[in-house]
mmCIF file of the N, C-alpha and C atoms, coordinates in Angstrom:
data_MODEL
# 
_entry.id   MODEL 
# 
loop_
_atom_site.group_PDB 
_atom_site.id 
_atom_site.type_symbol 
_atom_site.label_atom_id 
_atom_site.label_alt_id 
_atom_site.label_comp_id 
_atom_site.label_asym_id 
_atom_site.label_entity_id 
_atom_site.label_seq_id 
_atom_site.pdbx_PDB_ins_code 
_atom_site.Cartn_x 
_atom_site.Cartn_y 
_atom_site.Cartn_z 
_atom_site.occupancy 
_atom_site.B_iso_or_equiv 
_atom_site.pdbx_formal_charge 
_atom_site.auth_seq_id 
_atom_site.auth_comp_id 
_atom_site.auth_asym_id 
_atom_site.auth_atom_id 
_atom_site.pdbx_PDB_model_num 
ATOM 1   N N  . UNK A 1 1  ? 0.814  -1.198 0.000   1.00 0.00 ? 1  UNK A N  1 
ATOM 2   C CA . UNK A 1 1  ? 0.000  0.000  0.000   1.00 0.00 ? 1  UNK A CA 1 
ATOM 3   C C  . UNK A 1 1  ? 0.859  1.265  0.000   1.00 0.00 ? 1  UNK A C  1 
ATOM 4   N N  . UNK A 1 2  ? 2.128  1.006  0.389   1.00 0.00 ? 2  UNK A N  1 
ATOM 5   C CA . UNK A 1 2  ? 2.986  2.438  0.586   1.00 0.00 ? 2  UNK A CA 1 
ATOM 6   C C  . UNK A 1 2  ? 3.516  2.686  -0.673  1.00 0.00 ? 2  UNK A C  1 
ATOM 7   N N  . UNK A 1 3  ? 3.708  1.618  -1.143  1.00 0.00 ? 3  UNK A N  1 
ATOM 8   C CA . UNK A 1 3  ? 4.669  1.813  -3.034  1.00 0.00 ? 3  UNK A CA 1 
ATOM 9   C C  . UNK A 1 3  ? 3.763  2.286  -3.753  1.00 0.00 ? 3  UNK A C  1 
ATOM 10  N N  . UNK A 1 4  ? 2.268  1.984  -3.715  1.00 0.00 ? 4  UNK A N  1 
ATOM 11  C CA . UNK A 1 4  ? 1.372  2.797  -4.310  1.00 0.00 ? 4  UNK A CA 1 
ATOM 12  C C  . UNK A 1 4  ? 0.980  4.277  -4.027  1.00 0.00 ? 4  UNK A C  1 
ATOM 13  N N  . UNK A 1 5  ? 1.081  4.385  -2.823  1.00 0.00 ? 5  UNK A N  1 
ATOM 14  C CA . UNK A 1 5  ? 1.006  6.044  -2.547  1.00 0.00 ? 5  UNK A CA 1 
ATOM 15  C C  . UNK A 1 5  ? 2.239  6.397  -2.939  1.00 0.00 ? 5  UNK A C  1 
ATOM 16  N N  . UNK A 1 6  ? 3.255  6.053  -2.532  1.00 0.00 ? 6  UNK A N  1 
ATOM 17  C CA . UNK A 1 6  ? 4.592  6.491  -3.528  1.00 0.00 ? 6  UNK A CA 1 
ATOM 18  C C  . UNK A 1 6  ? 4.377  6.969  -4.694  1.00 0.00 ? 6  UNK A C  1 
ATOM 19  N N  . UNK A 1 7  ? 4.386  5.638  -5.313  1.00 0.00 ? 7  UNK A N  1 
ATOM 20  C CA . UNK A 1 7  ? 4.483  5.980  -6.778  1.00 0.00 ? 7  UNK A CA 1 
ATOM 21  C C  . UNK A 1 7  ? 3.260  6.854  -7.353  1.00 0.00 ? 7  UNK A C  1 
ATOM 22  N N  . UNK A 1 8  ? 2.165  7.494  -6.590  1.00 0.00 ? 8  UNK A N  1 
ATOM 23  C CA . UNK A 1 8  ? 1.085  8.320  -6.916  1.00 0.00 ? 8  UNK A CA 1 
ATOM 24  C C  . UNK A 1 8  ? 1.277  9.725  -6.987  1.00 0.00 ? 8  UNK A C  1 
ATOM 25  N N  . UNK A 1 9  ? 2.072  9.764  -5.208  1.00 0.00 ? 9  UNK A N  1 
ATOM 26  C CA . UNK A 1 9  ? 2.750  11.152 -5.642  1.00 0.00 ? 9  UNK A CA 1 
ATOM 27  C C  . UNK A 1 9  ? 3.819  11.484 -6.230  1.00 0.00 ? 9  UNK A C  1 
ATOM 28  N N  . UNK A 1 10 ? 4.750  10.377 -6.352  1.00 0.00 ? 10 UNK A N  1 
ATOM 29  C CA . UNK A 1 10 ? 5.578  10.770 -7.381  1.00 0.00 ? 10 UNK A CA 1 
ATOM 30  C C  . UNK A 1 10 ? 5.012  10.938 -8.955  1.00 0.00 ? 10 UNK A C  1 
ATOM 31  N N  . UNK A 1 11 ? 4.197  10.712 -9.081  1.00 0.00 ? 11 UNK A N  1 
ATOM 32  C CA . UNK A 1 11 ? 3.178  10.723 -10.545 1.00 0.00 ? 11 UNK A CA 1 
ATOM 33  C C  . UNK A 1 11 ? 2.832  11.972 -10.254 1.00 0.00 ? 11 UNK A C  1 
ATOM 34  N N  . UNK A 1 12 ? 2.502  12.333 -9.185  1.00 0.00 ? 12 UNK A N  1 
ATOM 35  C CA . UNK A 1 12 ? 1.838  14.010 -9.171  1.00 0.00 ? 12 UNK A CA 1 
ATOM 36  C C  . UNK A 1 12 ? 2.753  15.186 -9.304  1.00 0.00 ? 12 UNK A C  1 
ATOM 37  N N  . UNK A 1 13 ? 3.988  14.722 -8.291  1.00 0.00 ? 13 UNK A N  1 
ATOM 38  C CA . UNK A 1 13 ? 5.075  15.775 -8.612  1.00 0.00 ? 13 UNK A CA 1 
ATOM 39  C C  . UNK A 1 13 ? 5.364  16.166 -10.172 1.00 0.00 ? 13 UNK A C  1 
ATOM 40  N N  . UNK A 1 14 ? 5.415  14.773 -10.697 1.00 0.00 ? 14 UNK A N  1 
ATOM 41  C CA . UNK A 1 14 ? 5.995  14.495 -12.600 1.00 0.00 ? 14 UNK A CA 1 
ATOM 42  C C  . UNK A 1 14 ? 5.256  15.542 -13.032 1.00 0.00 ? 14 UNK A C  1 
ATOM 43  N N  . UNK A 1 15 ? 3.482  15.571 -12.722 1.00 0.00 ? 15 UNK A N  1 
ATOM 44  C CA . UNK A 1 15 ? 2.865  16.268 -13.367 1.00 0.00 ? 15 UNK A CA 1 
ATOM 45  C C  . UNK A 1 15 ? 3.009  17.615 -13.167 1.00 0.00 ? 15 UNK A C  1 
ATOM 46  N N  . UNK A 1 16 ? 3.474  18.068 -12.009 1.00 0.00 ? 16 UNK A N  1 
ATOM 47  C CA . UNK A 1 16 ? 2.672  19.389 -11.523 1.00 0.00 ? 16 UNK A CA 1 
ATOM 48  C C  . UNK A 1 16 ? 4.367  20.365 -12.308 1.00 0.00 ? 16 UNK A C  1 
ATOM 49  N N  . UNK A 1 17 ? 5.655  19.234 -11.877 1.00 0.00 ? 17 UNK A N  1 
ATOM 50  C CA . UNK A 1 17 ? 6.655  19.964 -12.474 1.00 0.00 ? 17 UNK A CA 1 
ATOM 51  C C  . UNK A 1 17 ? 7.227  20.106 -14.093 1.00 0.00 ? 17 UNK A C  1 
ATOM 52  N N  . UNK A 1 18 ? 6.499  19.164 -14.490 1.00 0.00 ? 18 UNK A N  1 
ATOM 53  C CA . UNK A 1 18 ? 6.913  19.140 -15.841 1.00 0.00 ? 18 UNK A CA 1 
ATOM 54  C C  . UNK A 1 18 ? 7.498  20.352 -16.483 1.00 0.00 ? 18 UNK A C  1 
ATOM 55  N N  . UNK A 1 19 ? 6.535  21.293 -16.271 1.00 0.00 ? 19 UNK A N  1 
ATOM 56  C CA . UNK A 1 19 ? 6.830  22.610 -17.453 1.00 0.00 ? 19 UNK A CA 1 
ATOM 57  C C  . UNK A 1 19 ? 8.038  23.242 -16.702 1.00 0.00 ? 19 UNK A C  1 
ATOM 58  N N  . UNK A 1 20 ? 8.119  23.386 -15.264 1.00 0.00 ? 20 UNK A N  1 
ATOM 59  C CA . UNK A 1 20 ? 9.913  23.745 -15.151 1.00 0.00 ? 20 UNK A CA 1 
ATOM 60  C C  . UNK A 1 20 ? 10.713 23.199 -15.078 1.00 0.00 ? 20 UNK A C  1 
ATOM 61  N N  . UNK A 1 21 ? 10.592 21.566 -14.954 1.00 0.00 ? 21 UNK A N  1 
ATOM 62  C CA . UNK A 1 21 ? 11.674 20.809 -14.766 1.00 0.00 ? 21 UNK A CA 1 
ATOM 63  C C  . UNK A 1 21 ? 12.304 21.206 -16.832 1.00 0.00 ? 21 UNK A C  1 
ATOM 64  N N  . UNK A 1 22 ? 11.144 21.074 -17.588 1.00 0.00 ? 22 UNK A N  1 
ATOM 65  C CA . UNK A 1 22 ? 11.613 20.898 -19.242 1.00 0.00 ? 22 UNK A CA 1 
ATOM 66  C C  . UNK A 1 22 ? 12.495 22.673 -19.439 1.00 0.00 ? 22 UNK A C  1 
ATOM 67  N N  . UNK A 1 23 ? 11.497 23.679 -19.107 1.00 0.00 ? 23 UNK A N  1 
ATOM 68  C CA . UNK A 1 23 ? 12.389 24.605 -18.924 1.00 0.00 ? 23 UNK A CA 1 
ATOM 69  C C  . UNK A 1 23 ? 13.890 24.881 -18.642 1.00 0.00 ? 23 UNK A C  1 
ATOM 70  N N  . UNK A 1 24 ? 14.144 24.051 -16.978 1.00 0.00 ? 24 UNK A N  1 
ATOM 71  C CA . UNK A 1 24 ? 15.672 24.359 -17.059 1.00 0.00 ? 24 UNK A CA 1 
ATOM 72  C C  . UNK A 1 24 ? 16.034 23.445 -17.630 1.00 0.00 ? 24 UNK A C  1 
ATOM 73  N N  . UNK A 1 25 ? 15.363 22.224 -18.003 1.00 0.00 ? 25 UNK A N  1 
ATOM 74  C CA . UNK A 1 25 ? 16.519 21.602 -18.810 1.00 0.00 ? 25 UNK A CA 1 
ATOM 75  C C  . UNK A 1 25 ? 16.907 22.006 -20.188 1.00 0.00 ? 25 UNK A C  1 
ATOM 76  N N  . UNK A 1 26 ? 15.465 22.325 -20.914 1.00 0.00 ? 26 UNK A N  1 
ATOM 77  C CA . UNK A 1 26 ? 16.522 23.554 -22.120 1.00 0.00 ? 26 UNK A CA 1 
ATOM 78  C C  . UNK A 1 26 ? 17.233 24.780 -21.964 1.00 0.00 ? 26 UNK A C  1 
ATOM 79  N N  . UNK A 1 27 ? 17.434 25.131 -20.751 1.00 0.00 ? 27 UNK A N  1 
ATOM 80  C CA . UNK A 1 27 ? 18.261 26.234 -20.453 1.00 0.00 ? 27 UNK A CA 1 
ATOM 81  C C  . UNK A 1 27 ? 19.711 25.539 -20.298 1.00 0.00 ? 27 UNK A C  1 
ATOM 82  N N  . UNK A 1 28 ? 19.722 24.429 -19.640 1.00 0.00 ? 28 UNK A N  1 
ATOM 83  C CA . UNK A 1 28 ? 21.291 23.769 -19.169 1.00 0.00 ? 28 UNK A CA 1 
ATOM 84  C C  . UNK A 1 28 ? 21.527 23.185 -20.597 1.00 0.00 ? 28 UNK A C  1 
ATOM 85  N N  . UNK A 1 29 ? 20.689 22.631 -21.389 1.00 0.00 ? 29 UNK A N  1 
ATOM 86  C CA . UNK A 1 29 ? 21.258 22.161 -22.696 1.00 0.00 ? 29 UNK A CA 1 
ATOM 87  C C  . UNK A 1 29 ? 21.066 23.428 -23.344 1.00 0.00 ? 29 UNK A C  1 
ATOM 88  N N  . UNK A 1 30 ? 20.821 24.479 -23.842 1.00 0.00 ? 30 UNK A N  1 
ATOM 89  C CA . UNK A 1 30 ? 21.441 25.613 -24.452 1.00 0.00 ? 30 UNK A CA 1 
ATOM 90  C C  . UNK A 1 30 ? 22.576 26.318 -24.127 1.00 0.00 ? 30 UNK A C  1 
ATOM 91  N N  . UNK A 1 31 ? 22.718 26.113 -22.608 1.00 0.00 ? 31 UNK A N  1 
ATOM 92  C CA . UNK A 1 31 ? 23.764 26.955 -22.099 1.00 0.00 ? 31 UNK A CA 1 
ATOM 93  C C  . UNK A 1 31 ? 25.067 25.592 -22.832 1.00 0.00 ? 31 UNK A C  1 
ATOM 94  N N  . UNK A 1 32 ? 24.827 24.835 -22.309 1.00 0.00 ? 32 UNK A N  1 
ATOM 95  C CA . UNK A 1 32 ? 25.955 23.647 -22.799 1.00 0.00 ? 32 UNK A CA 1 
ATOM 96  C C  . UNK A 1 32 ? 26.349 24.054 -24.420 1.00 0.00 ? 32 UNK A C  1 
ATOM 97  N N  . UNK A 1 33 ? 25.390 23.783 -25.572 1.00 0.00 ? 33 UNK A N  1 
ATOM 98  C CA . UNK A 1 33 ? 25.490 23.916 -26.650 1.00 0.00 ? 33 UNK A CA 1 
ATOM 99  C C  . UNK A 1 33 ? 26.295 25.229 -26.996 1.00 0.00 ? 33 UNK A C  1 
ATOM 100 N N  . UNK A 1 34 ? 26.038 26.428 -26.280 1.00 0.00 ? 34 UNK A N  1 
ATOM 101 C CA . UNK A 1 34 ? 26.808 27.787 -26.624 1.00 0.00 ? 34 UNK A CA 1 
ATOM 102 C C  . UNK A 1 34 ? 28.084 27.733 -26.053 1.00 0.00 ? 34 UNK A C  1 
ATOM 103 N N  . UNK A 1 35 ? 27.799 27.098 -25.060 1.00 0.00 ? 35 UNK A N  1 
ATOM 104 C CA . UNK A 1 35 ? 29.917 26.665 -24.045 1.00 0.00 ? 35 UNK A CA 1 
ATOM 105 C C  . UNK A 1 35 ? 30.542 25.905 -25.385 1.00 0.00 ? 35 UNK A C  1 
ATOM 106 N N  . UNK A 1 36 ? 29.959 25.070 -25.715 1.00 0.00 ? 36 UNK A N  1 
ATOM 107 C CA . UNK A 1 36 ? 30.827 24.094 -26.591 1.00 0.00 ? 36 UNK A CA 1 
ATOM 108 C C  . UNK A 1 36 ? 30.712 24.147 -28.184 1.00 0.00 ? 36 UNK A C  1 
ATOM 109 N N  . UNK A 1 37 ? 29.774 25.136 -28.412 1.00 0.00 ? 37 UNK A N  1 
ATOM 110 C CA . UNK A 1 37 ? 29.457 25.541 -29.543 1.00 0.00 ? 37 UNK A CA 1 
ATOM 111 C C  . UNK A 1 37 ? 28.971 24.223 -30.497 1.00 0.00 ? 37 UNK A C  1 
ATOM 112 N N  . UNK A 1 38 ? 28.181 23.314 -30.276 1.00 0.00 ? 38 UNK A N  1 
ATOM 113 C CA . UNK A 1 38 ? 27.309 22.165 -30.270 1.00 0.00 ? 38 UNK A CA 1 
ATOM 114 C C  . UNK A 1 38 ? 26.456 22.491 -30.630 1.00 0.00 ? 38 UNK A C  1 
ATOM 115 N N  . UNK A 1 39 ? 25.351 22.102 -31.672 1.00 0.00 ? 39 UNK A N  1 
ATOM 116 C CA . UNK A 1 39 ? 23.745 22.051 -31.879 1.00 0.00 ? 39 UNK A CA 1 
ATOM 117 C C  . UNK A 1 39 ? 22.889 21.169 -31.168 1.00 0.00 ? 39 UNK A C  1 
ATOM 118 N N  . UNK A 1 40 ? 22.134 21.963 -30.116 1.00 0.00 ? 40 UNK A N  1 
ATOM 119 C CA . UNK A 1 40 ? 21.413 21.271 -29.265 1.00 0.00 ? 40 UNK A CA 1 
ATOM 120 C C  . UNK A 1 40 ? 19.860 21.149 -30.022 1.00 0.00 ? 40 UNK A C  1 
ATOM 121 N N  . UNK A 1 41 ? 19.240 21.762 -31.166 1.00 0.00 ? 41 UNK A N  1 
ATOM 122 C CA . UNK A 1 41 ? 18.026 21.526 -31.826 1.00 0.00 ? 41 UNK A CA 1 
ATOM 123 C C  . UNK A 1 41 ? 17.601 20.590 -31.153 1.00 0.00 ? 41 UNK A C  1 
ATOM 124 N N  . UNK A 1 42 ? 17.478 19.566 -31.311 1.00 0.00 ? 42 UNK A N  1 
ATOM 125 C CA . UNK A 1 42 ? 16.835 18.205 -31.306 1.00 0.00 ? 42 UNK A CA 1 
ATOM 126 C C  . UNK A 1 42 ? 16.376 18.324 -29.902 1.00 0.00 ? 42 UNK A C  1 
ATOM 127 N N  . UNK A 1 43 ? 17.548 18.053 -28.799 1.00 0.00 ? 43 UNK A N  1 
ATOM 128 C CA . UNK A 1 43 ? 17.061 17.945 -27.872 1.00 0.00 ? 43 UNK A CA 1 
ATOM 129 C C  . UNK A 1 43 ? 16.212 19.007 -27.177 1.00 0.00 ? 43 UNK A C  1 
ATOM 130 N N  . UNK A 1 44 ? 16.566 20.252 -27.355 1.00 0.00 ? 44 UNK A N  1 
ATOM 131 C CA . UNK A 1 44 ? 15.207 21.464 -27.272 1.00 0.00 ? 44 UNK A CA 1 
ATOM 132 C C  . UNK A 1 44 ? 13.941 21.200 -27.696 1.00 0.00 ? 44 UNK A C  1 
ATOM 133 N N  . UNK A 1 45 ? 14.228 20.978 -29.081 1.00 0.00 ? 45 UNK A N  1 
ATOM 134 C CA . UNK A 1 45 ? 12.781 20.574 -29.669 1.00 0.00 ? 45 UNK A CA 1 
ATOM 135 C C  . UNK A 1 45 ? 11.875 19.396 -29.004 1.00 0.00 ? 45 UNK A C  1 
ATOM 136 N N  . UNK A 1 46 ? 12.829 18.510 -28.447 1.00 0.00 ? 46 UNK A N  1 
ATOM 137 C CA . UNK A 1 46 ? 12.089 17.123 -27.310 1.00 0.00 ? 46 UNK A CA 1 
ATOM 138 C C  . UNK A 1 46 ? 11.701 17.955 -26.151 1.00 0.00 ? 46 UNK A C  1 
ATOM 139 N N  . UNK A 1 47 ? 12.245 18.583 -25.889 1.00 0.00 ? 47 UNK A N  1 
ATOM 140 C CA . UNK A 1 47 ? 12.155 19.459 -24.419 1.00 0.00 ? 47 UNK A CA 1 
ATOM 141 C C  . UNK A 1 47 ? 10.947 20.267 -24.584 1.00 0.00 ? 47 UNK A C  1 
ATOM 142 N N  . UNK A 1 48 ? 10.962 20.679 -25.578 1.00 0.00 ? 48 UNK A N  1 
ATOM 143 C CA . UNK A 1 48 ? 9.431  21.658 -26.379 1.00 0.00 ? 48 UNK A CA 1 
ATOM 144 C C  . UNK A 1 48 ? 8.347  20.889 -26.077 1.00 0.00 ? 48 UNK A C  1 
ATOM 145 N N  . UNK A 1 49 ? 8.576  19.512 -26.880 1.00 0.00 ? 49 UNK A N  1 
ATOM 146 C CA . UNK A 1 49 ? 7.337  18.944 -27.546 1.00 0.00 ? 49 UNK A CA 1 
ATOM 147 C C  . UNK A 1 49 ? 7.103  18.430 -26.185 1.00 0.00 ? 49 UNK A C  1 
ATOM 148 N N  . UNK A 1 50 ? 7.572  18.006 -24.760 1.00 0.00 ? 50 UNK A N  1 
ATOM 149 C CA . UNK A 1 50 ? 7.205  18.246 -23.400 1.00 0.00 ? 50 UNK A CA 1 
ATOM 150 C C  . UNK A 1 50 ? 6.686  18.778 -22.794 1.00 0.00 ? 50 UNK A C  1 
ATOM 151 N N  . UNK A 1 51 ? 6.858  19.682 -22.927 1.00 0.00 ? 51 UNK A N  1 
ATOM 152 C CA . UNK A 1 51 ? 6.743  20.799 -22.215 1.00 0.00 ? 51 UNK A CA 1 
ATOM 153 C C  . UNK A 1 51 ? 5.156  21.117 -22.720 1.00 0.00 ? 51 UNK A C  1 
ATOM 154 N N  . UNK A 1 52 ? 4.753  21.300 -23.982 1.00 0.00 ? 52 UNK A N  1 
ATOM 155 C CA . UNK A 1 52 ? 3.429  21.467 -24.498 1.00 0.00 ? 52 UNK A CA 1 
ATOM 156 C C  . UNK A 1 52 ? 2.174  20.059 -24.467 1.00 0.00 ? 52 UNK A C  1 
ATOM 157 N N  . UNK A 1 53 ? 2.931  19.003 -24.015 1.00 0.00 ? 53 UNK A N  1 
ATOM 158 C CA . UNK A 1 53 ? 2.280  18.011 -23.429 1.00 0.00 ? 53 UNK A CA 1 
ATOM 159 C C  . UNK A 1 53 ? 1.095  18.215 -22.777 1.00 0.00 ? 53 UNK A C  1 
# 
């Protein structure tokens, strides 16, 4: 019964943070891509298509 309330609110956190967890993560992969001068597209664009989930 506890792994299920677990895993419920951890299902709720997923939900409630999504849009800033995807945020900084296209901020740390843009910032990366401009340090190393790398094309991060793709993975932004995954981070996007998240984020609008």
């Amino acid at each position: 019964m506890k792994k299920i309330i677990g895993l419920i609110i951890c299902l709720a956190l997923v939900v409630i943070l999504k849009n800033p967890i995807s945020i900084g993560m296209m901020y740390v992969f843009d910032f990366i891509g401009n340090t190393f001068n790398i094309t991060t597209v793709e993975v932004i664009d995954f981070l996007n298509e998240i984020y609008y989930l």
